[in-house]
C-alpha atoms as a printed R data frame, in Angstrom:
    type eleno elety resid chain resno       x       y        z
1   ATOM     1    CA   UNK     A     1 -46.997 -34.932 -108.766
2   ATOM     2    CA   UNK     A     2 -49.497 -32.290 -108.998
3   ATOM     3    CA   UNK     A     3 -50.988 -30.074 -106.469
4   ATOM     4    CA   UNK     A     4 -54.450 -32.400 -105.987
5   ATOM     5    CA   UNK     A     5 -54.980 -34.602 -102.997
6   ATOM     6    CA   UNK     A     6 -52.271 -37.145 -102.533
7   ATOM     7    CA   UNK     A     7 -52.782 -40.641 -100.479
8   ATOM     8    CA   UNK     A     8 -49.548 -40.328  -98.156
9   ATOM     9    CA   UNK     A     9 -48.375 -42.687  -95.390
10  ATOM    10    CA   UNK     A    10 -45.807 -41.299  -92.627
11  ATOM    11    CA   UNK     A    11 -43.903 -42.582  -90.338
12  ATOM    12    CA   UNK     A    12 -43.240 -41.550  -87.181
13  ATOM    13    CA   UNK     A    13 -40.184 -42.766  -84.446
14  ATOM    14    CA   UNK     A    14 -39.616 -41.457  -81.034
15  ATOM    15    CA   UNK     A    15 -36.821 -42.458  -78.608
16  ATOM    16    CA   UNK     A    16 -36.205 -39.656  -76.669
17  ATOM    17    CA   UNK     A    17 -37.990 -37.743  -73.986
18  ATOM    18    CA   UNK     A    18 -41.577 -39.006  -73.286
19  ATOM    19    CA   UNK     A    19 -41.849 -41.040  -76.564
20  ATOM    20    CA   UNK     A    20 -45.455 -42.098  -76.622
21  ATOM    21    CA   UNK     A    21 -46.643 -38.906  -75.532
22  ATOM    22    CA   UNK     A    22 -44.258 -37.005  -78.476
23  ATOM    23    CA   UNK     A    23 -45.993 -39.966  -81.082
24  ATOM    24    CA   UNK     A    24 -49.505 -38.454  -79.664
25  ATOM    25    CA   UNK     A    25 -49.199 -34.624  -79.823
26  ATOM    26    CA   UNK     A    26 -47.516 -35.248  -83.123
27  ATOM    27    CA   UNK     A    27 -50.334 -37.305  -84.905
28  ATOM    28    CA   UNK     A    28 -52.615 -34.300  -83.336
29  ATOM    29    CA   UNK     A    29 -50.249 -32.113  -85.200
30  ATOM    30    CA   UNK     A    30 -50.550 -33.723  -88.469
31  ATOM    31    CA   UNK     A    31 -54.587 -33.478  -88.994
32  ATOM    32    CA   UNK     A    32 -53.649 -30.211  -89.460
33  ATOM    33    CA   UNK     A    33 -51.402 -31.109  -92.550
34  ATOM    34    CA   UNK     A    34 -53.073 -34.230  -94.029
35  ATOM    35    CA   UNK     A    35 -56.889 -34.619  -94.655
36  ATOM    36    CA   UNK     A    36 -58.779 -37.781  -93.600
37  ATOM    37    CA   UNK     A    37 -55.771 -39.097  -91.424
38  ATOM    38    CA   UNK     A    38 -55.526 -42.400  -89.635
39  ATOM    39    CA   UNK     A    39 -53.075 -43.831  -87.258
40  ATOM    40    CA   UNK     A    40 -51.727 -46.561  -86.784
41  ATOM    41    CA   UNK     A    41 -51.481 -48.332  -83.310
42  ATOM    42    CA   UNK     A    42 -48.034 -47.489  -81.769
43  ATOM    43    CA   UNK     A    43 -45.205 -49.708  -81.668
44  ATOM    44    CA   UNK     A    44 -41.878 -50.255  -79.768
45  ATOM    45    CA   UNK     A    45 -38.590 -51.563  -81.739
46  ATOM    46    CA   UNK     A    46 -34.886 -52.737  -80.798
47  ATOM    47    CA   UNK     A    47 -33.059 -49.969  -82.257
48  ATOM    48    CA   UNK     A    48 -31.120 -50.912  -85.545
49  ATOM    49    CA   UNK     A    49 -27.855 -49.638  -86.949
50  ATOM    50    CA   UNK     A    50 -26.786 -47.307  -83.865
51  ATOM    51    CA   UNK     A    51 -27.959 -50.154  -81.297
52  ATOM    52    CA   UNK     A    52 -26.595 -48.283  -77.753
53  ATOM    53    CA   UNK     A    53 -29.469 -46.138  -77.705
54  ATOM    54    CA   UNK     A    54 -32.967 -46.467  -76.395
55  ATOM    55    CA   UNK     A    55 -35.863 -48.513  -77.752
56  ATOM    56    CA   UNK     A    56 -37.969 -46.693  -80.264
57  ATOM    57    CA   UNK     A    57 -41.899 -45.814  -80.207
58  ATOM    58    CA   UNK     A    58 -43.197 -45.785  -83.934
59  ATOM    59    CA   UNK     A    59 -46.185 -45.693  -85.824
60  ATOM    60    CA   UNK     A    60 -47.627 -44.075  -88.868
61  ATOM    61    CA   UNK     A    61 -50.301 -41.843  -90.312
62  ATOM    62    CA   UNK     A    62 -51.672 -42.033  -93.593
63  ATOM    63    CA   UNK     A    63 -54.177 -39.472  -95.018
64  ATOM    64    CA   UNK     A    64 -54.348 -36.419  -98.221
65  ATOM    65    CA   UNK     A    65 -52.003 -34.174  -98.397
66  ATOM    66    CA   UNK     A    66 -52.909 -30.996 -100.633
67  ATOM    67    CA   UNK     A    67 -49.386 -30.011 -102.342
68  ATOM    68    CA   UNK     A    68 -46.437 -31.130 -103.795
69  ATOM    69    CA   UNK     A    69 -43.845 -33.600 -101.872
70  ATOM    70    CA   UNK     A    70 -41.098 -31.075 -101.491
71  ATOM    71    CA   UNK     A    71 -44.402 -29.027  -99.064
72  ATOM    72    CA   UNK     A    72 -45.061 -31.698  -97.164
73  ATOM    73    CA   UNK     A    73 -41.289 -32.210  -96.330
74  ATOM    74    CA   UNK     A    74 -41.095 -28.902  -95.222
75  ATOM    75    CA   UNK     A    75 -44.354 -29.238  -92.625
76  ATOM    76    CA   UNK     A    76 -43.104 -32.226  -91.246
77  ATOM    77    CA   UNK     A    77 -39.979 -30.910  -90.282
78  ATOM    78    CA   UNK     A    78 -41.410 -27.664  -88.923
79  ATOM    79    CA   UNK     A    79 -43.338 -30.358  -86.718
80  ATOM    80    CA   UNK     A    80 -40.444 -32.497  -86.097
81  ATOM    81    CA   UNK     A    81 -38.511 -28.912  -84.788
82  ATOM    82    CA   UNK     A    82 -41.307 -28.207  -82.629
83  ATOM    83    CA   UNK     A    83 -41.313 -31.531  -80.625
84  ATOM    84    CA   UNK     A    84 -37.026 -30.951  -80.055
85  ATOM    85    CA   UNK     A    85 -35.529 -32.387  -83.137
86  ATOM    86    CA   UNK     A    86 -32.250 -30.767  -84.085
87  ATOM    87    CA   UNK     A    87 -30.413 -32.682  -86.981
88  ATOM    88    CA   UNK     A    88 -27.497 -30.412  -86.416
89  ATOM    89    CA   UNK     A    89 -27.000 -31.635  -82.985
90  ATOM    90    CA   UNK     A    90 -28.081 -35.296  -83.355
91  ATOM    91    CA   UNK     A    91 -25.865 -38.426  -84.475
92  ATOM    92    CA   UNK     A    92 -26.653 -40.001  -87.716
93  ATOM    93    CA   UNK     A    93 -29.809 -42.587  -87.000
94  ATOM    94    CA   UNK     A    94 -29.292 -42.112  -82.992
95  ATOM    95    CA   UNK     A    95 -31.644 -40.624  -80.030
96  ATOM    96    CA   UNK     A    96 -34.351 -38.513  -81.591
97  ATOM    97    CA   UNK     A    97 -37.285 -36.871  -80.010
98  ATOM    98    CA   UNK     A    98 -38.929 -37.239  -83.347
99  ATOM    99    CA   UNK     A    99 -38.427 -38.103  -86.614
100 ATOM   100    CA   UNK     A   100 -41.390 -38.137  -89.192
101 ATOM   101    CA   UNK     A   101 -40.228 -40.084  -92.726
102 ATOM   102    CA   UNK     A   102 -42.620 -39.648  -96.019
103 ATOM   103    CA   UNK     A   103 -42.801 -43.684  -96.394
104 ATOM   104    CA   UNK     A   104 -44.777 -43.739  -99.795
105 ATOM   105    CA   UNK     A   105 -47.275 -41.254 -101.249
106 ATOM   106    CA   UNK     A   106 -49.895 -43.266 -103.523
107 ATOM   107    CA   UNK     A   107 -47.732 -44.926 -105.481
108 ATOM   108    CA   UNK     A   108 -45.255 -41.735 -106.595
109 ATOM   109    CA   UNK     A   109 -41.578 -42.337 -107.110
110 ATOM   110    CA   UNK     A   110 -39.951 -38.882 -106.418
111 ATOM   111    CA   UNK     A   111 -36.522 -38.446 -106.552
112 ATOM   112    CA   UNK     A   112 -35.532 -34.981 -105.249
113 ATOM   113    CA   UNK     A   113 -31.834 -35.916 -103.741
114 ATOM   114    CA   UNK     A   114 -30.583 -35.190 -101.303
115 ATOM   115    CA   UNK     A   115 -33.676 -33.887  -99.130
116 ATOM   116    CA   UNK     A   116 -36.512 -36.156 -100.977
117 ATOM   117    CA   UNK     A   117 -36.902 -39.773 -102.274
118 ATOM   118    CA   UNK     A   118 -39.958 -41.701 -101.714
119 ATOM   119    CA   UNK     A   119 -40.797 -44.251 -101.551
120 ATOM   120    CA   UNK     A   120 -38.389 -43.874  -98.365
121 ATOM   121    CA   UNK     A   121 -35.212 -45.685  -99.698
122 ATOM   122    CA   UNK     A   122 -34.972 -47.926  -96.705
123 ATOM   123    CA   UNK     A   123 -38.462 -48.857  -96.084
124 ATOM   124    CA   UNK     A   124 -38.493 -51.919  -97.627
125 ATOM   125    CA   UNK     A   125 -35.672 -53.259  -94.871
126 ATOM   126    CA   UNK     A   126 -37.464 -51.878  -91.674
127 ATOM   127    CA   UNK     A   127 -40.025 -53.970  -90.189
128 ATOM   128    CA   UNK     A   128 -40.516 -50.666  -87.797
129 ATOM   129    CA   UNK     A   129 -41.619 -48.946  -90.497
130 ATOM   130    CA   UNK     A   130 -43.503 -51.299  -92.892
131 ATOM   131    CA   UNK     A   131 -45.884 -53.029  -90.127
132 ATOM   132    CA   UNK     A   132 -47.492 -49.921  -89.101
133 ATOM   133    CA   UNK     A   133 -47.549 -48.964  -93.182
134 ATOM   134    CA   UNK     A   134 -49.623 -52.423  -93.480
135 ATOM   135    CA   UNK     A   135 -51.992 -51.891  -90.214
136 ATOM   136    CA   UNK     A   136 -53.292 -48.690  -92.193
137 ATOM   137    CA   UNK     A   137 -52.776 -50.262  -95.947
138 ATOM   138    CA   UNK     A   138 -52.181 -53.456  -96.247
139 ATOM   139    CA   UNK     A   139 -52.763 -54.050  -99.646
140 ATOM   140    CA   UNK     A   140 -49.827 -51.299 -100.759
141 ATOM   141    CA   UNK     A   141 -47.511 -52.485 -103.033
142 ATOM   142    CA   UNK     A   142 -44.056 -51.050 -102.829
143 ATOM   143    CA   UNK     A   143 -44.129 -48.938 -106.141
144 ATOM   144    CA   UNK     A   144 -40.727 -49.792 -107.764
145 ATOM   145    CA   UNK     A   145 -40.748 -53.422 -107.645
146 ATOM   146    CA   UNK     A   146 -44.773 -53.720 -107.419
147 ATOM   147    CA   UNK     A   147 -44.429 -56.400 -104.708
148 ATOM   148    CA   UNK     A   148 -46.968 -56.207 -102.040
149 ATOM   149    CA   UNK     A   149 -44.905 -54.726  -98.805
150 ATOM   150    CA   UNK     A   150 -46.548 -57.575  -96.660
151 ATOM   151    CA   UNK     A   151 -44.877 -60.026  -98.747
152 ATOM   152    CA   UNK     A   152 -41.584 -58.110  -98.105
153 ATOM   153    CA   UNK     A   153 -42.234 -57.109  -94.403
154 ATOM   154    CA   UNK     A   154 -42.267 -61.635  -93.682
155 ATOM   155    CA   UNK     A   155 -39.222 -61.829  -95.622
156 ATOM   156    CA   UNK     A   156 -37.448 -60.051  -92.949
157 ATOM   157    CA   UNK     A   157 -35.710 -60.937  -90.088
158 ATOM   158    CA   UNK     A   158 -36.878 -60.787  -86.867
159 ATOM   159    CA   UNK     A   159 -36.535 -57.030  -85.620
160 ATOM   160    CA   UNK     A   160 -37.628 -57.002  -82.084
161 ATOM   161    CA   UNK     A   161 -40.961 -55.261  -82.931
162 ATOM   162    CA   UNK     A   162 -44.342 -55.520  -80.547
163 ATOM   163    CA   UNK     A   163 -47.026 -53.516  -79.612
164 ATOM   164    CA   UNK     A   164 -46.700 -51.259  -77.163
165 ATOM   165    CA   UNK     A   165 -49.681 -51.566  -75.512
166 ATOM   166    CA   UNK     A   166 -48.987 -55.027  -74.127
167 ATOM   167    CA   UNK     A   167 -48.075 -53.726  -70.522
168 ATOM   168    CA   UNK     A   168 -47.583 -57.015  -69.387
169 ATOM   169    CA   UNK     A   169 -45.341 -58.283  -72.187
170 ATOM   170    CA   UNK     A   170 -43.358 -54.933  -71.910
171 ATOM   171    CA   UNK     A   171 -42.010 -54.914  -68.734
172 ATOM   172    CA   UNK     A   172 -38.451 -54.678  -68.297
């Protein structure tokens, strides 16, 4: 990739601490990375793979990012330190305060191993991730197989997914 503008989509998970209010400050946070951002509404999801852990709060930004992918990484985690995370400490896909993924930018495949591969290599497998990819573009087409990702994201399972805004349907 060169260093022009680049169309990126992130996405963003919160399960520990004050979740929504993490999501919030950290989509603040990232205007100052990514030009012309947009985000998503926020989500809540049934944790997968480590499942004794709290629900998670996602969503995702999309915007330009000026620089190469292996730049933006780097801002993203100094973000993703400031909010509490500490991979050092945490278990392998557990409790987070956040985590910020690069899901796709424009329709790149980078493959920088171990640190960087995007598209993200499990994206097309998380609902979590995909349906707030498709609120912001949801015409994207996953750029190794060229499939549009709303065709993949309904040939998922169910994934315990909704809105998190729906105070009524939330309650526990």
């Amino acid at each position: 990739m060169t260093n022009s503008s680049n169309p990126v989509v992130l996405g963003l998970g919160s399960n520990r601490g004050d979740s929504r209010t993490i999501l919030q400050k950290a989509i603040a946070d990232l205007g100052t990375v990514l030009q012309k951002g947009r985000a998503s509404r926020i989500f809540i999801s049934e944790p997968r793979y480590v499942v004794d852990q709290p629900v998670f709060y996602n969503c995702a930004v999309s915007g330009l990012f000026d620089g190469k992918p292996l730049e933006l990484l780097a801002k993203i985690q100094e973000i993703e330190t400031h909010y509490g995370r500490n991979r050092s400490l945490e278990r392998k896909k557990g409790e987070r305060t956040l985590d910020i993924d690069i899901l796709i930018m424009g329709n790149a495949i980078i493959e920088e191993p171990p640190s960087l591969i995007v598209p993200h290599p499990l994206l097309t497998e998380r609902k979590f991730a995909l349906l707030p990819l498709l609120e912001l573009e949801p015409q994207q087409r996953d750029p190794r197989s060229g499939e549009h990702y709303w065709k993949i994201y309904e040939s998922l399972e169910a994934q315990g997914i909704y809105y998190a805004d729906f105070d009524d349907y939330n309650q526990r």
